[in-house]
C-alpha positions in Angstrom: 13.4 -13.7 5.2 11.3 -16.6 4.1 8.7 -16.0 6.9 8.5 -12.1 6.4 7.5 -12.3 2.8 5.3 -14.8 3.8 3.7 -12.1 6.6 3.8 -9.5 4.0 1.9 -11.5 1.6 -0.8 -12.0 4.2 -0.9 -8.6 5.2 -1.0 -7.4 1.5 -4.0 -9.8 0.2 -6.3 -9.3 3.5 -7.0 -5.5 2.6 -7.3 -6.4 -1.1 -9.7 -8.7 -0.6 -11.6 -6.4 1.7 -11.2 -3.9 -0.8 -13.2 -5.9 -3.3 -16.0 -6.5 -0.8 -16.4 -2.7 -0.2 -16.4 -2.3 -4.4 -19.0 -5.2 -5.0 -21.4 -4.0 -1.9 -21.1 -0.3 -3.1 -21.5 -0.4 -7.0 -19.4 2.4 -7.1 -15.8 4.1 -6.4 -15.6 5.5 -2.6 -13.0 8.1 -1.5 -10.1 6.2 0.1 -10.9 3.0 -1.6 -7.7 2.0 -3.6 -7.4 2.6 -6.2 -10.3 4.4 -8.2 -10.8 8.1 -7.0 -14.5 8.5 -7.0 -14.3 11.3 -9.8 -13.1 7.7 -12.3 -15.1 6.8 -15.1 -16.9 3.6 -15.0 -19.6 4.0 -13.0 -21.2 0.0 -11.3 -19.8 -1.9 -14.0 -16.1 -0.3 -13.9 -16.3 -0.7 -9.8 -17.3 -4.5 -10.1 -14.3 -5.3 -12.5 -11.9 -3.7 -10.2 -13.8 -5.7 -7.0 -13.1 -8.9 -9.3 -9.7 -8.0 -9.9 -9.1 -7.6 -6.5 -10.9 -10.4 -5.3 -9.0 -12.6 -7.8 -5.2 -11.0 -6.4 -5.6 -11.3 -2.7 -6.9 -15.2 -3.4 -4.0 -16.0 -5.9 -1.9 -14.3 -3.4 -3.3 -16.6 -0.1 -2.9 -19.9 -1.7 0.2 -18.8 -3.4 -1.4 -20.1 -7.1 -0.6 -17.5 -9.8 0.3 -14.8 -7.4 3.1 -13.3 -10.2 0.0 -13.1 -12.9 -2.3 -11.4 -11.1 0.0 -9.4 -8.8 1.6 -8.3 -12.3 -1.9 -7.3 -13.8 -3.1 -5.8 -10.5 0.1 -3.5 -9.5 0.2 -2.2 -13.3 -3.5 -1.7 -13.0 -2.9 0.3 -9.4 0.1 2.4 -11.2 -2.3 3.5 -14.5 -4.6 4.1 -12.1 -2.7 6.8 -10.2 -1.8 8.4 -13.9 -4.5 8.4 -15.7 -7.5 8.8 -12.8 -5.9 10.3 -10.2 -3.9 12.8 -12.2 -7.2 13.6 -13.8 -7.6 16.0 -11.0 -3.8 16.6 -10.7 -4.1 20.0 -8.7 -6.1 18.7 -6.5 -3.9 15.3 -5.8 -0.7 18.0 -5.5 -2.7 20.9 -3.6 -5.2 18.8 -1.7 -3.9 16.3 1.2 -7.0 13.7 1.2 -6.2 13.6 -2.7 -2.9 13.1 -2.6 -2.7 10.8 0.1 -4.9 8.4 -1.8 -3.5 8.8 -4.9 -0.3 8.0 -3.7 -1.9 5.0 -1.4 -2.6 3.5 -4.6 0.9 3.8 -6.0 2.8 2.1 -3.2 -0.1 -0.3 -3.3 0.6 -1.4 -6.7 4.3 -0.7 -7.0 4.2 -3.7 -3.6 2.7 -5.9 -5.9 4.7 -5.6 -8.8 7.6 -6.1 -6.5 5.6 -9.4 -5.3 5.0 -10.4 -8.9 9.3 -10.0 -9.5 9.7 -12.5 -6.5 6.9 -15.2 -7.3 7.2 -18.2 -9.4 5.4 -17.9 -13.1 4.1 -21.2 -12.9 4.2 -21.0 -16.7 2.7 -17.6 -16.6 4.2 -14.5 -17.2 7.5 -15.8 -16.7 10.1 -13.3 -16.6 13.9 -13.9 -16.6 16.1 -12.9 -13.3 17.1 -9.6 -14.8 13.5 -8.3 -15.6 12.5 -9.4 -11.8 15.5 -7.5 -10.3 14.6 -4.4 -12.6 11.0 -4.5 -11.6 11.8 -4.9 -7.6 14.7 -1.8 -8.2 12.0 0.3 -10.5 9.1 -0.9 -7.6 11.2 -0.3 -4.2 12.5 3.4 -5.7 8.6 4.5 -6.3 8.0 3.6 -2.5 10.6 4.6 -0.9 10.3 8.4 -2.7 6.7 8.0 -1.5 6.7 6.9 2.1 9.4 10.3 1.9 6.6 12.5 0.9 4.5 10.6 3.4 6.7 11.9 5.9 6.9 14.9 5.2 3.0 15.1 5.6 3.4 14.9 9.1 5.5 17.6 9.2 3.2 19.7 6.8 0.1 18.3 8.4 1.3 17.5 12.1 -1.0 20.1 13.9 -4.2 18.2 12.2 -2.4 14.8 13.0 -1.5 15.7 16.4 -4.9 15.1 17.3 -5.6 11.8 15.6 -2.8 10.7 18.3 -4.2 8.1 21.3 -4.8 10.4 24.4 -2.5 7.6 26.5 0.0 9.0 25.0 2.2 11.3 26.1 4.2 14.1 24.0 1.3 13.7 21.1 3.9 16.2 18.8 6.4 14.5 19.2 5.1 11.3 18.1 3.7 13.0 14.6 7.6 14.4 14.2 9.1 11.2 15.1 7.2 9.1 12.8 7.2 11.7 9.8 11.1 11.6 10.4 10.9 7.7 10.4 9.0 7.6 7.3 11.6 9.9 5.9 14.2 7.8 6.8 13.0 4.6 5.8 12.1 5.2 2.1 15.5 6.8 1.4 16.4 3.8 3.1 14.7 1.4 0.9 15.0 3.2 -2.2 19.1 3.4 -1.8 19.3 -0.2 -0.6 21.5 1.4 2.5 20.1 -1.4 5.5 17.1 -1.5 3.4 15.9 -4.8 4.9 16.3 -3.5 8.5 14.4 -0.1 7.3 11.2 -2.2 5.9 10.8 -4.6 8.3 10.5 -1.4 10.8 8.4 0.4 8.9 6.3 -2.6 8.9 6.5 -3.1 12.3 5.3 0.2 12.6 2.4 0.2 10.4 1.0 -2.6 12.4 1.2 -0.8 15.8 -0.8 1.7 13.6 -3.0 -0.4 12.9 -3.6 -2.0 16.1 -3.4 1.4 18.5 -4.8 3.7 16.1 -7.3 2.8 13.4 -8.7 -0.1 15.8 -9.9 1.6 17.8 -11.3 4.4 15.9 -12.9 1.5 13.6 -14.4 -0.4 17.0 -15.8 3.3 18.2 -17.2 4.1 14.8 -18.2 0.8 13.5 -20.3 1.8 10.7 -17.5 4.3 9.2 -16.1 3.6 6.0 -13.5 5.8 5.8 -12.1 4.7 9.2 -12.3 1.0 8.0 -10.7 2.0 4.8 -8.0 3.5 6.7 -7.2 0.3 8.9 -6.8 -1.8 6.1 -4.6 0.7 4.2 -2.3 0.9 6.9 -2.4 -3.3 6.9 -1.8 -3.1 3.2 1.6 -0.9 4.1 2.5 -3.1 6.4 2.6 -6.0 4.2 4.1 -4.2 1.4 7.1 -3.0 3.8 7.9 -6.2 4.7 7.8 -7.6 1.1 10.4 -5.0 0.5 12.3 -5.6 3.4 12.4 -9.2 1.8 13.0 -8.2 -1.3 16.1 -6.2 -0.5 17.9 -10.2 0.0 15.7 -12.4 -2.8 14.3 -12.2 -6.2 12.8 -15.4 -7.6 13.8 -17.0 -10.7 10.8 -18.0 -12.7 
């Protein structure tokens, strides 16, 4: 599983460090820019902390130098994030679907690299003994798996909307929307019970990336200059990786 973490990993810093270019060119918190909503307080100088803290995460996590440190700081920072800012406007995260799907974007973000942090080597930082990893990769995968479930169920609350974000080569567009909400179901009961959890987050990575590649590609390469579809792209890369770390994870935890 050595090379699937090590896939994950990329796939988990590339977004991040995008994500801190889009907070330092901006100045400010976007909608659908992990993890700030833009109603956060802050203002430039909150939005160029988070850009450095980002920036900082997906490097340590590249090189592989003080990944557990930062991934620590950064997945705790992701999970605050989603109680105190998010929650701020908490009907409109439960009521709203744009709201809630960012808010709870953020979470898996951050609980993926909390679980990173339990598998990575303290180097002398934030070291953590074997139990403490295991019980932040069980407390980490749970919070993921319940929320690629609610994910899923999106579709089905959602699917006449997301039947038409489906490629037009494809045939059966409605059944695609069912069969991936029923896939997203299935894996994050999956990962969350352990029950062929490894199998269930590699697929779910797997699948992420086609996303990525036959869906938001495309839509990013015909609207070049759209935020939110770029956003989206490397959100659904970010999900890929954090699957896969999972899918790892379900077999290894490291040892300081």
């Amino acid at each position: 599983m050595a090379n699937v973490l090590k896939i994950g990993r990329i796939f988990l810093a590339i977004p991040l460090l995008v994500f801190a270019i889009q907070y330092f060119a901006s100045g400010k918190y976007l909608g659908g820019l992990p993890p700030m909503p833009p109603w956060a307080q802050g203002g430039a100088v909150g939005a160029y902390l988070v850009g450095a803290l980002l920036l900082a995460t997906g490097a340590a996590i590249l090189i592989n130098k003080y990944a557990r440190v930062f991934c620590l700081a950064m997945g705790a920072f992701f999970v605050l994030s989603f109680f105190v800012f998010h929650l701020q406007h908490a009907s409109s995260v439960w009521g709203n679907g744009n709201d809630r799907t960012r808010a709870f974007e953020t979470l898996c973000i951050g609980v993926g690299a909390l679980a990173l942090a339990g598998m990575s080597r303290g180097e002398g930082v934030a070291e953590m003994t074997a139990d403490a990893n295991q019980k932040l990769i069980v407390f980490s995968r749970i919070v993921f798996g319940i929320s690629m479930i609610l994910f899923g169920w999106q579709h089905f609350m959602y699917a006449q909307f997301l039947v038409s974000l489906v490629q037009k080569w494809l045939p059966a567009h409605a059944f695609w929307i069912y069969f991936t909400g029923t896939a997203m179901m299935a894996a994050g009961l999956a990962i969350a019970t352990t029950i062929i959890g490894r199998l269930a987050g590699m697929m779910l990575g797997i699948m992420f990336l086609l996303w990525v590649l036959t869906l938001h590609l495309p839509r990013v390469l015909a609207a070049i200059h759209n935020q939110d579809e770029l956003m989206s792209m490397f959100v659904a890369l970010a999900f890929s990786g954090v699957s896969l770390i999972f899918a790892a994870a379900q077999v290894s935890v490291a040892r300081g």
